[in-house]
N, C-alpha and C positions, 0 to 999 in steps of 0.2 A: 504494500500500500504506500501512497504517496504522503509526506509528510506535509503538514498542514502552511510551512514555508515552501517548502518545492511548489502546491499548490495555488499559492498565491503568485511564484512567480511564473507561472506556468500563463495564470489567468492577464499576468502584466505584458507578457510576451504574445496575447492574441490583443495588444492596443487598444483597452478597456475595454472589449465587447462588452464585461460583466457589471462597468461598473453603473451607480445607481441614475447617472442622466443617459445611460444607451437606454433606447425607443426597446420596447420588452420584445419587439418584432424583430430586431436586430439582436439584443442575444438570446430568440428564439434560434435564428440562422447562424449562431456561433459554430456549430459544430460543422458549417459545409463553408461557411466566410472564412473561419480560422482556425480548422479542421486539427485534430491528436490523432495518434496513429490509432488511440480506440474511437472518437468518434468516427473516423473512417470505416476500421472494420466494421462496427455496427452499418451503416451504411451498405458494404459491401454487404453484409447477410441478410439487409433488406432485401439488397438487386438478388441475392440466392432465393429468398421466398417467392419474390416476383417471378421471375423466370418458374420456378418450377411450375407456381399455380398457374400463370399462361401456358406451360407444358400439361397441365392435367387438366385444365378446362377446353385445351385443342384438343385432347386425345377422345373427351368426352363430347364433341363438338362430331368427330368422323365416329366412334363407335355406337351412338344417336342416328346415325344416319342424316345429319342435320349438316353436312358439310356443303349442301348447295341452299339450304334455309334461304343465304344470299346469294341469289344468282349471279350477282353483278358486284362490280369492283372498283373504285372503291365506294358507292353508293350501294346501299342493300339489294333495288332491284333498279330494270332502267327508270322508274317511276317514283319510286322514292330510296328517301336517301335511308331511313326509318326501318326498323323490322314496319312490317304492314302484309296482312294476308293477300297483297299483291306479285307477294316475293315467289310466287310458285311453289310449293311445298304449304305441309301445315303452320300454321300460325306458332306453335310451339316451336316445330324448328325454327321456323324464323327467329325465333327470340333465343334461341339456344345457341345459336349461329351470330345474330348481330351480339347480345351477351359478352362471347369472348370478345368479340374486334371494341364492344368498351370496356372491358378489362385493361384493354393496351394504355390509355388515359394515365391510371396511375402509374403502369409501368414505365413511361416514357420520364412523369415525373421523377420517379426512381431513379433512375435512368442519368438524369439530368444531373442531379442534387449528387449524385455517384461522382461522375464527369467533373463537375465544380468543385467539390470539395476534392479531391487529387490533384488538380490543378491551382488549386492554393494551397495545399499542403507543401511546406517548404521548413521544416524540423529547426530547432539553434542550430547553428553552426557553432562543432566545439571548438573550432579558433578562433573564433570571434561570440564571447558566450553574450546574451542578450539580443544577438543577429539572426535573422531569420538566415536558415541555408540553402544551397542548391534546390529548384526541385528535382522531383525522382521521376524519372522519365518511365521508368518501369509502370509503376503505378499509375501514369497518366495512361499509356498504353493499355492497362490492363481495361482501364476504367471505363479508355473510349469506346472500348468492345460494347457497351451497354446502349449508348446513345445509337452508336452503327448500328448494330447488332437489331433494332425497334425499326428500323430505318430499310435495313437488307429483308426482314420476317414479313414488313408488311407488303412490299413487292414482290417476294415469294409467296406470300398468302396471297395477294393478287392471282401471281400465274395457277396456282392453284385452282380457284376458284373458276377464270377463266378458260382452264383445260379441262373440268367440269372432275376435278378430282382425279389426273393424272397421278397411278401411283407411285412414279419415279420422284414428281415434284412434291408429292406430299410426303417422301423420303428424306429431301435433300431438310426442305421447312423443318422435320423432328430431328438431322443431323445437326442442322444450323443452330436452332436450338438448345440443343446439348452444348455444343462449342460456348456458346453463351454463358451457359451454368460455367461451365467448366472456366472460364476467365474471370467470373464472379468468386468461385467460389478459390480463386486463386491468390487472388485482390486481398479476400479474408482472412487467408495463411498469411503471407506478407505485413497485413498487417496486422495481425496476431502477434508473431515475431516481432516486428518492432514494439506494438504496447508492453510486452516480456520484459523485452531487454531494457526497455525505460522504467521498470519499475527498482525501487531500491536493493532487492533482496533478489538476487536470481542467479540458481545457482545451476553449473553448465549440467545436463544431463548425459550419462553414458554417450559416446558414440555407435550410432548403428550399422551393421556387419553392411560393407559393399554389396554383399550379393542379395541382401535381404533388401538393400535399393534397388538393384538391379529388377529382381523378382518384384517389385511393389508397382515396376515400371511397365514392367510384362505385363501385370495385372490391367494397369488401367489402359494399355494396348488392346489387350483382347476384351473388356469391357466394354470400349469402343467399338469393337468391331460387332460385339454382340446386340449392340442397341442399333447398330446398322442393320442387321441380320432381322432383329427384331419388326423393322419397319417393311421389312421384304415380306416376314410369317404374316403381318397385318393386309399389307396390299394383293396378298393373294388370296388370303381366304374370305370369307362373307359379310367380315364387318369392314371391307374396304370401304364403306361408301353407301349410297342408297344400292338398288337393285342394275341401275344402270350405268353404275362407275364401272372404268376400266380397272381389269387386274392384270398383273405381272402375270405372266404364258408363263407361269410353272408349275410344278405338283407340290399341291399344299401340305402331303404329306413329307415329300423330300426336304422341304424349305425350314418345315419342322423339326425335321430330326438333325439338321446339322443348327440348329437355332439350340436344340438341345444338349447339342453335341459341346458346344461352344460355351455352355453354360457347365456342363458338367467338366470342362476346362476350367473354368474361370474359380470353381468350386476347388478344386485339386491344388490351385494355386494358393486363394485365399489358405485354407488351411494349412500348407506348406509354410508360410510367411505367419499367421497368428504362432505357431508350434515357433516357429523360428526367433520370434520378438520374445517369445513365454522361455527360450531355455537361451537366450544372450540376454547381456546386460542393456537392456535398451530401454529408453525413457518410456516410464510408466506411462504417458500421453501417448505412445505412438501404440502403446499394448493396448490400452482400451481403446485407442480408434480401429485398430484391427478386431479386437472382439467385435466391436459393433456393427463392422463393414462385415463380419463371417455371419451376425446373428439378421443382418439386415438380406445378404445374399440368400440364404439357406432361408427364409423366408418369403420370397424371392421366387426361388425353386418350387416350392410346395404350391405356392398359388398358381404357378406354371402346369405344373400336371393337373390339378385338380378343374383349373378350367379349362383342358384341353379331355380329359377324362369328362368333365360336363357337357361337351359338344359346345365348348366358345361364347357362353352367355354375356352378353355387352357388357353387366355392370362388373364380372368377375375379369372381364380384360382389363378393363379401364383399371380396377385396382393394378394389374400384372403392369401395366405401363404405368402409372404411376411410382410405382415400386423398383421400376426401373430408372427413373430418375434417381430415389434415394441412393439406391445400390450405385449409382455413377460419382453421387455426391460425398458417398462415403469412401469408396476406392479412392478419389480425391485428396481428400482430407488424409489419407492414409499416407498417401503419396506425398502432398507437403509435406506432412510431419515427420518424416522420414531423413526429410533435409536435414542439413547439420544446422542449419540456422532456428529452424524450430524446433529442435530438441530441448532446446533451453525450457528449464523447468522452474517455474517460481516455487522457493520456498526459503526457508531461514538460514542463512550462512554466517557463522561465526567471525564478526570484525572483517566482512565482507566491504572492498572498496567500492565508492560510488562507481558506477558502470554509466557512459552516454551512451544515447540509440546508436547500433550502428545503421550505417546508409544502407536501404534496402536495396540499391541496382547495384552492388559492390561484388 
C-alpha cells in the first residue's frame, strides 16, 4: 500500500486535479486526464468486459437466427434507420439484431477513455523526480487496438450483413474480435506490472522454467487456432444463420472432430504447464492463473460434448462460445504472467529499498 505522503505526492504530480477548486467533473476525468498505471488497468479490464459482452451478444445475435433482423447497413432496413417490423424478419429479431449494433455506443466510449488515458499516461521520470516522463508507446499501441478495432468490426459487421451472413466473413468479425480481447487484455498485464512494481513492498517472485514459457506460448497458439476452428464447427452446421445463410461445403461431422481434436490438444497442454508451475518454484500468481485457465478449459470441454450429444441446442452453444472467450482470456493472463516482468509478487520485504516503476516498453 501507498503511504499516505507518497499519496499526496502522487495527487500533486496529476496538477491539482484533486484539489478543492477543480470542477468535481474534472476530477471525475482524473483517472483518463492524468491516468496511474492502476487507473489504466482498470480501464483496460473495462475495454476486456466490453469486448467480451459484444462477443457474447454477437454470438447470441447468429445463434437467434437474428443475424439478418437488419437487413441493411448501416441503417436497420433500406426504410428505417430503427429496429421496425419493416426490417424483414420478426420484430424480435429485429430488436435482437439492432440490440447489439447499440451495444457498440458504450463500447466505443470504452474505447475512447482507453485510447486517452494511455496517451497521457506519461509516469515521473526518475531523473528528473516531480517530471512527468516519456510516454510508453507500447501502451499507446496497445490501446489504439480498441478505438481501431470499433472502427474495423463495424465494417466487417457491414460486409456481413451485406453478404447476407457469409460464413467466411462472419469468421474473420469472431477472429477480429478475439485479437481485440487479446490486446485489451494485454494493456491489463502491463499495466498490472507496472501498479506492482510502484507499490512500496514488492518482493521479486521465483523465476519461471523457459520451457514452461515456451509451452504457455504453444498454448495460446493453439487456443487460437481452436476459436478459428470453432467459427468453421458454427458456419457449417445449422445454427449458421436463419435457414437461408450460406454454409462452409464441408462435413459437419469432420469439422467437429478435429475442433475436438484440437481441444483435447489444448487440454494435454494446459495440464502439462499447471503440473509444471505446481512442482517448480514459480510465482504463486502465475499457479493460480493456471489452475483457473485448467478449471475454466475443462469446463469448456464438458459443455462441448454435452451440447453436441444434445443435437446443438442455441442456448447450450451460445454458453460453449461464450466460454470460449473466457478460456482465451484466461490462457492470456496465463501467458502475461508468465513474463518475468509480472512475476513480481507484492508482499512484505524486510528493510526492503524504495523501488520506481520500471518503463513498460523497456
Amino acid at each position: 500500500m501507498l503511504h499516505s505522503g507518497s499519496d499526496g505526492e502522487r495527487r500533486a504530480a496529476r496538477g491539482g486535479l484533486y484539489d478543492e477548486g477543480v470542477p468535481a467533473i474534472t476530477q471525475w476525468l482524473a483517472p483518463v486526464l492524468s491516468p496511474t498505471p492502476r487507473s489504466l488497468r482498470r480501464l483496460a479490464l473495462a475495454a476486456v468486459i466490453a469486448d467480451t459482452v459484444i462477443m457474447s451478444t454477437g454470438a447470441a445475435v447468429r445463434l437467434s437466427a437474428s443475424g439478418l433482423g437488419c437487413p441493411d447497413w448501416p441503417q436497420c432496413s433500406a426504410a428505417d434507420i430503427v429496429a421496425s417490423k419493416n426490417a424483414g424478419q420478426t420484430l424480435l429479431n429485429t430488436w435482437i439484431e439492432f440490440g447489439n449494433r447499440l451495444l457498440n455506443l458504450p463500447l466505443v466510449v470504452i474505447a475512447a477513455l482507453v485510447f486517452i488515458a494511455a496517451w497521457r499516461y506519461r509516469p515521473e521520470d526518475p531523473a528528473e523526480p516531480g517530471h512527468p516522463g516519456r510516454r510508453r508507446r507500447h501502451l499507446v499501441w496497445l490501446a489504439a487496438t480498441q478505438p481501431a478495432g470499433v472502427v474495423a468490426q463495424a465494417a466487417i459487421g457491414g460486409i456481413v450483413v451485406l453478404t447476407k451472413l457469409n460464413p467466411a466473413a462472419v469468421s474473420v468479425h469472431f477472429v477480429v474480435s478475439a485479437s481485440i480481447v487479446a490486446a485489451a487484455v494485454a494493456l491489463h498485464a502491463r499495466c498490472e506490472a507496472a501498479d506492482q512494481a510502484g507499490q512500496d513492498a514488492v518482493a521479486p517472485g521465483p523465476p519461471v522454467r523457459p520451457e514452461l514459457r515456451v509451452l504457455t506460448a504453444v498454448l495460446a497458439a493453439v487456443t487460437g487456432v481452436m476459436l478459428a476452428a470453432g467459427t468453421v464447427v458454427t458456419g457449417t452446421g445449422p445454427l449458421a444463420g436463419n435457414a437461408a445463410a450460406p454454409r462452409y461445403k464441408l462435413p459437419l461431422e469432420g469439422v467437429t472432430q478435429l475442433h475436438a481434436d484440437i481441444g483435447w490438444l489444448l487440454g494435454g497442454l494446459a495440464v502439462a504447464i499447471v503440473i509444471g508451475l505446481r512442482m517448480s518454484p514459480a510465482p504463486p500468481r502465475a499457479v493460480r492463473a493456471g489452475v483457473i485457465m485448467l478449471a475454466v478449459l475443462v469446463s469448456q470441454g464438458v459443455v462441448g460434448y454435452v451440447q453436441y450429444f444434445a443435437h446443438l441446442p442455441a442456448g447450450l452453444v451460445w454458453v460453449h462460445v461464450t466460454g470460449s472467450v473466457l478460456v482465451w482470456i484466461a490462457v492470456l493472463r496465463l501467458f502475461f504472467l508468465m513474463g518475468r516482468r509480472a512475476a513480481a509478487v507484492p508482499g512484505p520485504v524486510a528493510a526492503a529499498p524504495r523501488r520506481q516503476p520500471e518503463p513498460l516498453d523497456r
